[in-house]
C-alpha positions in Angstrom: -36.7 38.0 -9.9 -37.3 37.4 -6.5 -40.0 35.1 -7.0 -38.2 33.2 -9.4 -35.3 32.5 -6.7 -38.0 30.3 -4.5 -38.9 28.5 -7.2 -35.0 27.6 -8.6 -34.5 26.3 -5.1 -37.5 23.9 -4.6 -35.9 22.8 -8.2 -32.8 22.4 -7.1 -34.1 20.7 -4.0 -36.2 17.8 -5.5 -33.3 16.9 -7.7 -31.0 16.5 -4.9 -33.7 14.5 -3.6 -33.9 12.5 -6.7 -30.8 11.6 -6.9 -29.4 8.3 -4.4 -27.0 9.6 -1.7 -24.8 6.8 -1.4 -25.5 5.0 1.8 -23.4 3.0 4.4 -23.9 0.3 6.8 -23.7 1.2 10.8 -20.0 2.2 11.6 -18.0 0.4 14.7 -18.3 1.7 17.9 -14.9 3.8 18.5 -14.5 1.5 21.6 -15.0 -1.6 20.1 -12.9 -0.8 16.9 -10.1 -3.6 18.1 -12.5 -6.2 18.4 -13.4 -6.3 14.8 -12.8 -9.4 12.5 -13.7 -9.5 8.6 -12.8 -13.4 8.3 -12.5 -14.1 11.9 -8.3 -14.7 11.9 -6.3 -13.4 14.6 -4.0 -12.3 12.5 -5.7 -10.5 9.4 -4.8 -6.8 10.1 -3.1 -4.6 12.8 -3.4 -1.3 13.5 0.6 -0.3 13.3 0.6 2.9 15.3 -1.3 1.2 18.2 0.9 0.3 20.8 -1.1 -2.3 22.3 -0.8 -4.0 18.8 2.8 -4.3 18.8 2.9 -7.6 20.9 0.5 -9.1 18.0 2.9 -7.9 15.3 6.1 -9.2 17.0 4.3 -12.4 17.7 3.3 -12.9 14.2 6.9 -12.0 12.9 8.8 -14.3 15.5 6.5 -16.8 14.0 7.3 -16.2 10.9 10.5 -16.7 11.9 9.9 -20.2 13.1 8.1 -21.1 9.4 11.2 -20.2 8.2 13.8 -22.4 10.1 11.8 -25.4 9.3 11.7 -24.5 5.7 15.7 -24.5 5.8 15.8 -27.2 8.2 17.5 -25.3 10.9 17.8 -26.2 14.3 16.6 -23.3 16.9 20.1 -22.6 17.8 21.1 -22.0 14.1 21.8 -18.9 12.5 19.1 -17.7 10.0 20.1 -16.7 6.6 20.4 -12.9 5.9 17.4 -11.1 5.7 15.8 -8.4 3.3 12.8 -6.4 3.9 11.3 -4.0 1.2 8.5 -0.9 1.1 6.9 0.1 -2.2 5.3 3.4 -1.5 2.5 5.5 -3.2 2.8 7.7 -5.6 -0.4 6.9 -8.7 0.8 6.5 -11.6 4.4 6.9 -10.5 4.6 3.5 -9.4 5.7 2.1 -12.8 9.0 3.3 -11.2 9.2 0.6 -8.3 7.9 -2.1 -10.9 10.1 -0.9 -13.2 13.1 -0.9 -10.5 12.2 -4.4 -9.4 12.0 -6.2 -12.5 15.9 -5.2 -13.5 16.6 -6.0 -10.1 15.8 -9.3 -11.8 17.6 -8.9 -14.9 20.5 -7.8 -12.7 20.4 -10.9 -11.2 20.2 -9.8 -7.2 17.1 -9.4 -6.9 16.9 -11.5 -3.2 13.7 -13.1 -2.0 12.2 -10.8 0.6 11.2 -11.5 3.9 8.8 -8.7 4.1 6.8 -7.2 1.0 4.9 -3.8 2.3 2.8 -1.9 -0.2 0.6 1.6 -0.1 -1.7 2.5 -3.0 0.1 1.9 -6.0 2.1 0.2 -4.2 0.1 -2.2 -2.6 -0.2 -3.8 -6.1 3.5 -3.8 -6.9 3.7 -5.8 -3.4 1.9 -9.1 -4.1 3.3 -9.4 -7.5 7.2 -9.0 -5.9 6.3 -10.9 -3.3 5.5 -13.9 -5.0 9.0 -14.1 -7.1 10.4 -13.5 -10.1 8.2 -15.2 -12.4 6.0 -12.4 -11.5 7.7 -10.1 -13.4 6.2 -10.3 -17.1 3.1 -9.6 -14.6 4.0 -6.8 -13.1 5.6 -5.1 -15.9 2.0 -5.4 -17.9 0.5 -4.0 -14.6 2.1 -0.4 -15.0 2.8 -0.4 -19.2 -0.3 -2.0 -20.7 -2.9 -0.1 -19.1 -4.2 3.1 -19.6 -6.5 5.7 -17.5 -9.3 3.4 -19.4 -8.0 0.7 -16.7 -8.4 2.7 -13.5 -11.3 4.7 -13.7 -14.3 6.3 -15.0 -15.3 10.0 -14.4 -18.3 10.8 -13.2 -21.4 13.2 -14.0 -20.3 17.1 -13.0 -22.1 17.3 -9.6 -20.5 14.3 -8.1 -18.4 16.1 -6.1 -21.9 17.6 -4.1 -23.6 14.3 -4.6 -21.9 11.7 -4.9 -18.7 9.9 -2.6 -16.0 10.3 -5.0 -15.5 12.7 -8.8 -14.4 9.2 -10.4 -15.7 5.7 -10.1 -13.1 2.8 -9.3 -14.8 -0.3 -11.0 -12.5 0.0 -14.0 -9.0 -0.6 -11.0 -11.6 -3.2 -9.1 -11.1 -5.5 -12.2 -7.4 -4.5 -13.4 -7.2 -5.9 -9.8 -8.8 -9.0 -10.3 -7.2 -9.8 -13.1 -4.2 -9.6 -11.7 -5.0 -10.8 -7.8 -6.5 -14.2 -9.1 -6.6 -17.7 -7.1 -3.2 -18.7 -8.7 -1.3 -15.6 -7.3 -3.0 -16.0 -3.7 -2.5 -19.4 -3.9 1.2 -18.2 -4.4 1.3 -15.7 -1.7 -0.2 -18.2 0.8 2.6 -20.6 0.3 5.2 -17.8 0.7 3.8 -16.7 4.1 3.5 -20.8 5.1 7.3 -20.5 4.1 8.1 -17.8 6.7 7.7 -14.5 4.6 5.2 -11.4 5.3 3.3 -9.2 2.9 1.8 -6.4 4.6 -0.4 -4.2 2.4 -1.6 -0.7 4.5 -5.4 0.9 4.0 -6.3 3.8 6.5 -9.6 3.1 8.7 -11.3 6.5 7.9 -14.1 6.1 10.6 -11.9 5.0 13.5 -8.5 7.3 11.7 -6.4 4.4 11.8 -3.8 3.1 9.2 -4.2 -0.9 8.9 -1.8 -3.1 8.2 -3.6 -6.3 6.3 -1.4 -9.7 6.7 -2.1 -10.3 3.1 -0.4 -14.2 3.8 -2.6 -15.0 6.4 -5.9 -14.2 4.4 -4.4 -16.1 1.4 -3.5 -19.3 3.5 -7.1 -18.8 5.8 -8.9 -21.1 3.3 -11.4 -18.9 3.9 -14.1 -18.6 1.0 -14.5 -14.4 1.3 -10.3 -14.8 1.3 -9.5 -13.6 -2.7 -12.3 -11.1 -2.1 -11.1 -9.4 0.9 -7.5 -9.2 -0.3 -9.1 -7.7 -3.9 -11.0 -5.1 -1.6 -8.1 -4.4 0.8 -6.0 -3.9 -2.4 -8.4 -1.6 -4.3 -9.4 0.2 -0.5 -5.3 1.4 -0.3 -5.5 2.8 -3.7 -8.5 4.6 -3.0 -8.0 8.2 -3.0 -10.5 10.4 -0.9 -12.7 12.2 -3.1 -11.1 11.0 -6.4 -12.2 7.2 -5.8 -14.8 5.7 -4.0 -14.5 5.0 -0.1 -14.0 0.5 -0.2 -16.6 -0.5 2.9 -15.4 -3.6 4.5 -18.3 -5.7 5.9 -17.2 -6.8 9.6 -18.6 -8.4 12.9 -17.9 -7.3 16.5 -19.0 -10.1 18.7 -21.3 -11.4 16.3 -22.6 -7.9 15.0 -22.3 -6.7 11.6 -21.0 -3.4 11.0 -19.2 -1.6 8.5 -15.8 0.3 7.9 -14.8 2.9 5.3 -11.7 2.1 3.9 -9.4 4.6 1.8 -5.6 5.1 0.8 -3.2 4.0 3.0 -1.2 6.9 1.8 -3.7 8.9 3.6 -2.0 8.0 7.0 1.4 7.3 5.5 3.1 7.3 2.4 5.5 3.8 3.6 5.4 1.5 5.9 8.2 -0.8 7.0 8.3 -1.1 10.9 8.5 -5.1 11.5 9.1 -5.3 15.0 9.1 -8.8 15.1 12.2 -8.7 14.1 13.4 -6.8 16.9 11.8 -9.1 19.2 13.7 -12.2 18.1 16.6 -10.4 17.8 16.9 -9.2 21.3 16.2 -12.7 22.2 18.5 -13.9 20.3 21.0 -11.4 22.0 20.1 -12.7 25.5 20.8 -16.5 24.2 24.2 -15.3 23.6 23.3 -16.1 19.1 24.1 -14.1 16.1 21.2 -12.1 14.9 20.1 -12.3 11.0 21.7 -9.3 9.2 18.7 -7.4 7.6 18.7 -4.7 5.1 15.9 -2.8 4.7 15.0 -1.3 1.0 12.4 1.6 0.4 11.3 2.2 -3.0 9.2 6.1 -3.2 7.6 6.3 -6.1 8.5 10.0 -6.5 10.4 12.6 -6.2 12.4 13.3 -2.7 12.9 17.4 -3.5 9.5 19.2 -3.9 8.5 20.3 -7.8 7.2 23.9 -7.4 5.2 25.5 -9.8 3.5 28.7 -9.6 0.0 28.9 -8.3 -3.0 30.7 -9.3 -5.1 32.6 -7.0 -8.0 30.2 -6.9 -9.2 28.4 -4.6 -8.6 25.3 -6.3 -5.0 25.5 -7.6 -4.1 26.8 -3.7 -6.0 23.8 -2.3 -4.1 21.0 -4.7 -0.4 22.9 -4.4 -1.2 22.4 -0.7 -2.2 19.5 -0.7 0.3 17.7 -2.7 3.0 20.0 -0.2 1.6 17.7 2.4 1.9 14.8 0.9 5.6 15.8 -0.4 6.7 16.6 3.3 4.7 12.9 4.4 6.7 11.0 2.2 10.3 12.5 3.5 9.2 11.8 6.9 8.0 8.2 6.4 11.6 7.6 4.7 13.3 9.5 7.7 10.8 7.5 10.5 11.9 4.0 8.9 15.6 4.8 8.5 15.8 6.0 12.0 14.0 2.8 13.4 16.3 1.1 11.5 18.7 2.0 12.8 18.2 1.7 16.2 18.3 -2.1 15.6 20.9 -2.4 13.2 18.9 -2.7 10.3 20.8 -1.6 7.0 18.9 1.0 5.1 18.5 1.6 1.1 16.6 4.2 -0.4 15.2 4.3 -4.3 13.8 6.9 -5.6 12.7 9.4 -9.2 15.8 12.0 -9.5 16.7 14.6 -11.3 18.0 12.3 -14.3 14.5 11.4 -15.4 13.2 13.8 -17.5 9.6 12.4 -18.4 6.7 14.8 -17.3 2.9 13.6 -17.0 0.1 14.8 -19.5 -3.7 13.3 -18.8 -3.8 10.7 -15.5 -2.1 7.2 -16.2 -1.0 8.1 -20.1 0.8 5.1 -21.0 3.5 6.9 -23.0 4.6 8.6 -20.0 3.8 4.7 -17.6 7.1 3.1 -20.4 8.4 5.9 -20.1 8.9 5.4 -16.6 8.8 2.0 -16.1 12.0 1.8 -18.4 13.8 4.3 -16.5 13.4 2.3 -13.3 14.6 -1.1 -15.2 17.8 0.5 -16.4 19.0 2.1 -13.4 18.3 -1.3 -11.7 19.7 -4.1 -14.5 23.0 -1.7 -14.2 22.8 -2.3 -10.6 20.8 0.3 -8.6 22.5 2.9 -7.1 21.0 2.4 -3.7 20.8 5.1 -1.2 22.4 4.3 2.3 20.6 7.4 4.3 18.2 9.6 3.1 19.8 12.9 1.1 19.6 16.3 3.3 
């Protein structure tokens, strides 16, 4: 027996060796992370929790602002219409809620035009689609009821998880992507941001541990030839779940070096984002020229459930790690919500909160099942064609 062990090792050792570990470009230097460009705008991405950002973000906002007073032809004395800001969170295949909510918003007929479209993960493909208007909606209603697991990924061999970067592969949600994210609908998002509006679509920077917020109009009105492939990768990176799907590398130069960053989930770092302080820039100066500042409401949309769904857990090492880990994410989602209302608030921005309740009764089987995708998607669209029941502060 003992001289058998030796043997099953060496075994074991050359097919490790066999198989391709998957490889990486060099990774940027932690102090030169800022400096990094992937088309070469100034305005591609922010990091949104670095405070030496937040000039770049207010500046890009107050510009937006400026876009839009010459789209209504108003002077810069004059009063900008009302404002309306929205965040579609993660959630997987939960997110046929928020596409669900927003197309009878449209059949409601109050769906407004947003100034700000944010998305995470699922969300970040809900995002574009709202973002570029109504006519969207047969879109994004195919998005989260036609598809099926088929669409979003592929499982891989059993030793993956030891070998490999991910258990599933992503190709299969690289192409729902694409066919979605074509050059009409970034041609349509690029003339939205020329118009004064933002779409912000958040990925987490796993080597530097960084969320990132990408100014999905600014890529789509570059011209830049890499720009419907970067915003496919940045879309595909905020839906990638560690471990499940791949990590999405992003090619990048730092003063004329190529490197390489590993993207994943946004919903890694945070499960929403809506923080535009742009908008608290121009409206303190606003305040100081003695003028009105836009009213804004801001709208979040979790893709979820706000109280935690406990279920007994086994005494195995796997069903303790997932109940955990889904805790976390529970608990991250709650205090996103909290973090935005209470920002919010401090600049007298209105707050509205969507979100799964109690009422729906639909329970998931196998990953993405389409029955349970109508199920929810129509459960979203009749709360909202009633007229959505918004939310003004986020429940105790």
């Amino acid at each position: 027996m003992t001289a058998i062990l030796p043997a099953r090792r060496a075994l074991l050792a050359g097919a490790l060796g066999a198989c391709a570990m998957p490889e990486r470009g060099p990774p940027v230097p932690a102090d030169v992370v800022r400096r990094a460009s992937v088309l070469g705008l100034p305005n591609e991405r922010f990091c949104v929790t670095d405070p030496t950002d937040v000039p770049r973000v207010a500046q890009e906002f107050n510009l937006a602002g400026r876009r839009q007073r010459i789209r209504f032809g108003l002077g810069p004395r004059d009063p900008l219409p009302d404002g309306h800001i929205i965040a579609f969170s993660g959630g997987g295949e939960n997110g046929a809620f928020g596409a669900g909510l927003a197309c009878g918003w449209t059949a409601h007929g109050t769906r407004p035009d947003f100034n700000l479209v944010t998305g995470i993960s699922t969300g970040a493909l809900t995002a574009p689609l709202v973002f570029a208007g109504i006519h969207r909606d047969p879109d994004l209603r195919a998005a989260y009821t036609d598809i099926t697991a088929a669409d979003v990924l592929e499982q891989r061999g059993l030793l993956a998880a030891l070998l490999d970067d991910a258990v599933a592969d992503s190709a299969p949600l690289a192409r729902t992507i694409a066919r979605f994210l074509d050059e009409t609908l970034l041609a349509e998002v690029a003339a939205a941001y020329l118009g004064g509006r933002q779409c912000i679509i958040c990925t987490t920077n796993l080597d530097a541990q960084r969320p990132i917020g990408w100014n999905l109009g600014a890529i789509a009105a570059s011209g830049h030839p890499r720009a419907l492939d970067l915003a496919r990768q940045v879309l595909l990176a905020s839906a990638a779940i560690p471990g499940i799907f791949p990590p999405v590398m992003i090619d990048v130069t730092v003063d004329g070096r190529p490197f390489q960053e590993m993207h994943v989930d946004g919903g890694t770092y945070a499960q929403a984002y809506l923080y535009p302080p742009g908008l608290a820039a121009d409206r303190e100066e606003r305040v100081r020229l003695g003028l009105s500042p836009p009213r804004v409401t801001a709208y979040v949309v979790r893709n979820g459930r706000l109280a935690p769904q406990g279920a007994p857990v086994r005494r195995r090492a796997f069903s303790i790690a997932s109940q955990a880990i889904s805790t976390l994410i529970g608990a991250s989602g709650v205090n996103d919500i909290f973090r935005i209302q209470a920002a919010g608030a401090t600049r007298n921005i209105a707050f509205r909160l969507a979100h799964i309740e109690d009422d729906f009764t639909g329970r998931e089987g196998e990953p993405f099942e389409q029955a349970y995708l109508r199920t929810l998607f129509d459960y979203g669209f009749a709360k909202a064609r009633r007229g959505y029941p918004w939310k003004d502060t986020l429940p105790a």
